[in-house]
C-alpha positions in Angstrom: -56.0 -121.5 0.5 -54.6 -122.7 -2.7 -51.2 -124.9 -3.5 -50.3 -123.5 -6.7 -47.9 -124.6 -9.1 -46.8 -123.1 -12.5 -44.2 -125.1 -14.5 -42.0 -123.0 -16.6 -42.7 -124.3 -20.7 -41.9 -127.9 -21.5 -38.0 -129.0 -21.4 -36.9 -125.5 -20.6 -35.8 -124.1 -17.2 -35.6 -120.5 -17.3 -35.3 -120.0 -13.7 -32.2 -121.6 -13.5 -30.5 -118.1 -15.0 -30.3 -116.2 -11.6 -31.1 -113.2 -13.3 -34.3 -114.4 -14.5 -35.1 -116.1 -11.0 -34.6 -112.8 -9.5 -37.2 -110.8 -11.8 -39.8 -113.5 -11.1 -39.4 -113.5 -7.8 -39.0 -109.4 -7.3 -42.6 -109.5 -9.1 -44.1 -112.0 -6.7 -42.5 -110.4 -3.4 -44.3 -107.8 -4.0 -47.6 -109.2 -4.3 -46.8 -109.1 -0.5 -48.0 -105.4 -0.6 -50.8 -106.2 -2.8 -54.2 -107.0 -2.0 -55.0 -109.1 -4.6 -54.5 -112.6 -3.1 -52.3 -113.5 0.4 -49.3 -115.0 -0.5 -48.2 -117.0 2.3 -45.3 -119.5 0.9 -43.8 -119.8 -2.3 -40.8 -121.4 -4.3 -39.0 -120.7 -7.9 -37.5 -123.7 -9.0 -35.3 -123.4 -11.8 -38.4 -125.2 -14.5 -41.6 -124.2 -12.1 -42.7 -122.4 -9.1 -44.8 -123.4 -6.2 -47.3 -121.2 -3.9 -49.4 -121.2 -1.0 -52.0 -118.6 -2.0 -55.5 -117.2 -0.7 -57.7 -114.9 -2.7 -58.3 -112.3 -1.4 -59.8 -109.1 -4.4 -59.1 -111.3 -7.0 -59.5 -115.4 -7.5 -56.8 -117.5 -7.6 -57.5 -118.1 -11.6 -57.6 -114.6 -12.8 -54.4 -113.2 -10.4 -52.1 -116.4 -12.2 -52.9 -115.2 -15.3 -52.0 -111.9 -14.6 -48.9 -112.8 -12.8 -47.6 -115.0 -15.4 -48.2 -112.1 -17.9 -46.6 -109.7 -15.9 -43.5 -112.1 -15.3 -43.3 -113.2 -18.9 -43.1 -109.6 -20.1 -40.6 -108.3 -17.5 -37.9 -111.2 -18.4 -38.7 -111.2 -22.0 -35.5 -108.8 -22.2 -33.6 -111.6 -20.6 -35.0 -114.8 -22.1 -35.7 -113.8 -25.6 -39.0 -115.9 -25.9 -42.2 -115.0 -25.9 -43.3 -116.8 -22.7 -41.8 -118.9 -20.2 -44.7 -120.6 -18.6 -46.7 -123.2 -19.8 -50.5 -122.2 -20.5 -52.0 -124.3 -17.9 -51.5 -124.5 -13.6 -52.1 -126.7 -11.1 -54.0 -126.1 -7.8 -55.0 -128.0 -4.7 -57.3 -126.1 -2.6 -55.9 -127.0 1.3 -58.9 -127.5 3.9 -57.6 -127.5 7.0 -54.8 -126.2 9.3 -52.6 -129.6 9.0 -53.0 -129.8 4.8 -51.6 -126.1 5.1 -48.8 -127.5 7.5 -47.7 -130.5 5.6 -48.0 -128.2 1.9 -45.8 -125.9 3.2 -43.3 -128.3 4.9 -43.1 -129.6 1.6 -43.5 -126.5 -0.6 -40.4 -125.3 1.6 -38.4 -128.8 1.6 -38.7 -128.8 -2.7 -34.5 -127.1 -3.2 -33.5 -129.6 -0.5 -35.3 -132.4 -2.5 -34.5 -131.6 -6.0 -30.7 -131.6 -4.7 -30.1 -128.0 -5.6 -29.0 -126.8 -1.7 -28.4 -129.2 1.3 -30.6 -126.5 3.2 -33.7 -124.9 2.9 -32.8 -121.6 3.8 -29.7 -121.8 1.4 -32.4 -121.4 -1.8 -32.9 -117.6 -2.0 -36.2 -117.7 -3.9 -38.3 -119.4 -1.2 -40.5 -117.8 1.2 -43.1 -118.0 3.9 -45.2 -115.6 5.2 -47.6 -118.0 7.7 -48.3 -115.2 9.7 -48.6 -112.7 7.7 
């Protein structure tokens, strides 16, 4: 299992258009029916979003790169720009049962921390799917 974040391009937050938000995170839900990786948590922040992933047909490098083609082609109708995300991502790989806990706790807590809700559950794109 992978933490993964994408930030959205330097100095811009595209995700903070709901409209935008709610492409990008159509396109990842239904990665949930897909079998190239497991998606089991994720967040859109309004400038990047954050995932706990496992590969599953495809590694973790290849299936971001398609994803943030995919995403960046669906909203270009909405944005205007010819991507949104920045060319590189980050990843953690998690090794055990507690990394997985604590990542998620805090992949979960990050609309509560960045003052955007006073709730988790009041951010409506976040997601987990830990037993899925």
């Amino acid at each position: 299992m992978f933490h993964v974040v994408i930030h959205a391009l330097a100095a811009t937050s595209p995700f903070g258009r709901p409209a935008v938000a709610d492409a990008v995170w159509a396109i990842l839900l239904n990665e949930l029916t897909r079998p190239s990786v497991h998606l089991l948590c994720a967040a859109l922040m309004p400038d990047h979003l954050h995932l706990i992933v496992s590969p599953r047909q495809k590694p973790i490098t290849d299936w971001v790169r398609d994803f943030k083609a995919y995403s960046t082609n669906t909203v270009r109708p909405l944005t205007q720009t010819a991507s949104i995300w920045q060319r590189r991502f980050y990843d953690r790989r998690l090794r055990s049962a507690e990394e997985l806990e604590v990542c998620a706790d805090y992949v979960l807590r990050n609309p509560v921390a960045a003052d955007l809700v006073e709730a988790s559950a009041e951010w409506p794109w976040m997601g987990a799917w830990l037993d899925g």
